[in-house]
N, C-alpha and C positions, 0 to 999 in steps of 0.2 A: 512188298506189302501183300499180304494174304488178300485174297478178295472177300474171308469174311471181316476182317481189317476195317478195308476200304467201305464195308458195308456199314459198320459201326459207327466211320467215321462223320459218311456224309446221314445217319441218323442223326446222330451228335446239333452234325449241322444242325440240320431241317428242326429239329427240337427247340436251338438256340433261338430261332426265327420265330418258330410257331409258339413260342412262350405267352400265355393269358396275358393279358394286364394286370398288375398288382391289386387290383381293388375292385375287379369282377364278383368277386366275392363277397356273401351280408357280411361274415363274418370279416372280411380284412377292411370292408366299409366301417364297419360297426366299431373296430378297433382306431382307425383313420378316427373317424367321430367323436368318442372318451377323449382320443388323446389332443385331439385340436379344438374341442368345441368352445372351450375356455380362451384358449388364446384368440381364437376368428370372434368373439366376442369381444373383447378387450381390442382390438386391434379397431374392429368398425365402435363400439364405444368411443375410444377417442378420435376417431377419423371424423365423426358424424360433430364431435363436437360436445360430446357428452351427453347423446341422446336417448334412455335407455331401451324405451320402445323401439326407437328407429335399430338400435344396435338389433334388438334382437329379431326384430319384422326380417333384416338382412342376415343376420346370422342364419334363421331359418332357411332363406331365400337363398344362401351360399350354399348349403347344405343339402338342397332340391335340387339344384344344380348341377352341382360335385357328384350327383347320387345319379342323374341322368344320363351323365359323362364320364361316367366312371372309365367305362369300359375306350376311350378313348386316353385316358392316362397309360401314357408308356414310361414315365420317367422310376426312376428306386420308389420305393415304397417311405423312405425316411424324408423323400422329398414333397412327398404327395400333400403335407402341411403346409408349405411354401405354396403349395397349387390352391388350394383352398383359398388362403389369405388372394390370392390375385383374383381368384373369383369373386372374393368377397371387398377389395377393392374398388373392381368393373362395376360393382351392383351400385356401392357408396357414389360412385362418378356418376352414373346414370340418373340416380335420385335425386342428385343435387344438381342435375344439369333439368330435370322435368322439375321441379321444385323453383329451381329460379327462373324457367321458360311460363309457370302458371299453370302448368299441371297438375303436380301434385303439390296439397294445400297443407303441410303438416305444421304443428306447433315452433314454432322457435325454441330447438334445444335449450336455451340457454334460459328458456321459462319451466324447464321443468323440473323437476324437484331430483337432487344428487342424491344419492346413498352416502352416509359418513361411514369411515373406515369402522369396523368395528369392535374393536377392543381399545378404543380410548380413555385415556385417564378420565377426564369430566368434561362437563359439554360444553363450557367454552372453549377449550381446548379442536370437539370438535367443531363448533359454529366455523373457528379460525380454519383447520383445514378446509372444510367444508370451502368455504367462500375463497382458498387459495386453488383449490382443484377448480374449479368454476372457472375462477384467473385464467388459468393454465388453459382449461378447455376453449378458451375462448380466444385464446392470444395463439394457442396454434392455427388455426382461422387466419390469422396474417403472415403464414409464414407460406414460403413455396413450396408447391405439392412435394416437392421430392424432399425436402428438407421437413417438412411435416412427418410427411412416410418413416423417415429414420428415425425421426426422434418417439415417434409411435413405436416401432420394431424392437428400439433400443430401450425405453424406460417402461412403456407399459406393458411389452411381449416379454420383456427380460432379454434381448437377444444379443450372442455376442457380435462383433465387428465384423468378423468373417461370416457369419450367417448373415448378416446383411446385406454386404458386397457382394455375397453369392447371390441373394435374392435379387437384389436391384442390377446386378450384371454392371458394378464395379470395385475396379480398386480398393481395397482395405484402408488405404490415405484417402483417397476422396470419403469415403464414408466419413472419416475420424474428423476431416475439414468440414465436413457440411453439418456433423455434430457441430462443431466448435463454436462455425458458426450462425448456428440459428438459438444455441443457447446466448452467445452474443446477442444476437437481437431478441431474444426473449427478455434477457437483462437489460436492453436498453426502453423495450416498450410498455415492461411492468410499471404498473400505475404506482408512481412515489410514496403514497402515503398508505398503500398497502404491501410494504416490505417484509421480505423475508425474516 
């Protein structure tokens, strides 16, 4: 090896090493932002329970966050969305851990007024979704965190199996089992006389 070679190589190196953070930058933040702000929304929406101030007090509050620490994000730039949603988990736990200590005094989601989808045929069409999403929001609430989480990731993020298991740091079968079943007991806790 030439020693201009060897000079090039251990450049190489030192470059691989000394490489920015993915999201040092307004611009790769700002792009980060567009493309997740929707999902860290929808994500703490149904985590909180259906709350949409609450969703979006945290959404903001992930987003402060993710923006102060940017420069501490090492991992791909395709991952840096799955970073997000954990930051914006952390905040959900923390709220609801001051909230039910007596600290913080917020509304009971479950009193606040839902948004109906909105290109529906007529309105009792939506009144019915309307007060089935409520259901929903309200009966994830008795499911376990982790089983909450997926069914969160999975119906309202749109995500698939494997983006799950990657996020949660399991198995593609456990995801699909902890699907199965907490739709099980979602079916089993649904109140009878407001059936599907």
């Amino acid at each position: 090896m030439t020693p201009e070679n060897s000079f090039n190589n251990r450049k190489m190196i030192r470059t691989a090493f000394e490489q920015e953070p993915p999201l040092v930058s307004a611009e790769a933040f700002e792009k980060l932002y567009r493309k997740s702000c929707l999902p860290v929304f929808r994500y703490l929406y149904a985590y909180t329970g259906g709350s949409r101030e609450l969703a979006e007090d945290l959404t903001a509050e992930a987003f402060m966050r993710a923006w102060k620490n940017r420069t501490t994000y090492s991992g791909r730039p395709d991952g840096a969305v799955a970073w997000v949603i954990r930051i914006a988990r952390n905040l959900a736990i923390d709220t609801h851990r001051r909230a039910t200590a007596g600290i913080d005094s917020r509304a009971d989601p479950l009193e606040e007024e839902l948004d109906a989808p909105a290109a529906l045929p007529n309105p009792e069409m939506q009144v019915i979704l309307s007060e089935q999403q409520h259901i929903v929001l309200s009966l994830l609430g008795e499911l376990a965190e982790e089983q909450r989480e997926i069914l969160i990731l999975r119906y309202f993020l749109d995500w698939k199996i494997k983006q799950i298991a990657h996020y949660m740091d399991f198995p593609d079968n456990t995801v699909s089992v902890y699907i199965r079943r907490a739709l099980e007991k979602l079916r089993r806790i649904w109140p009878a006389e407001r059936s599907l």
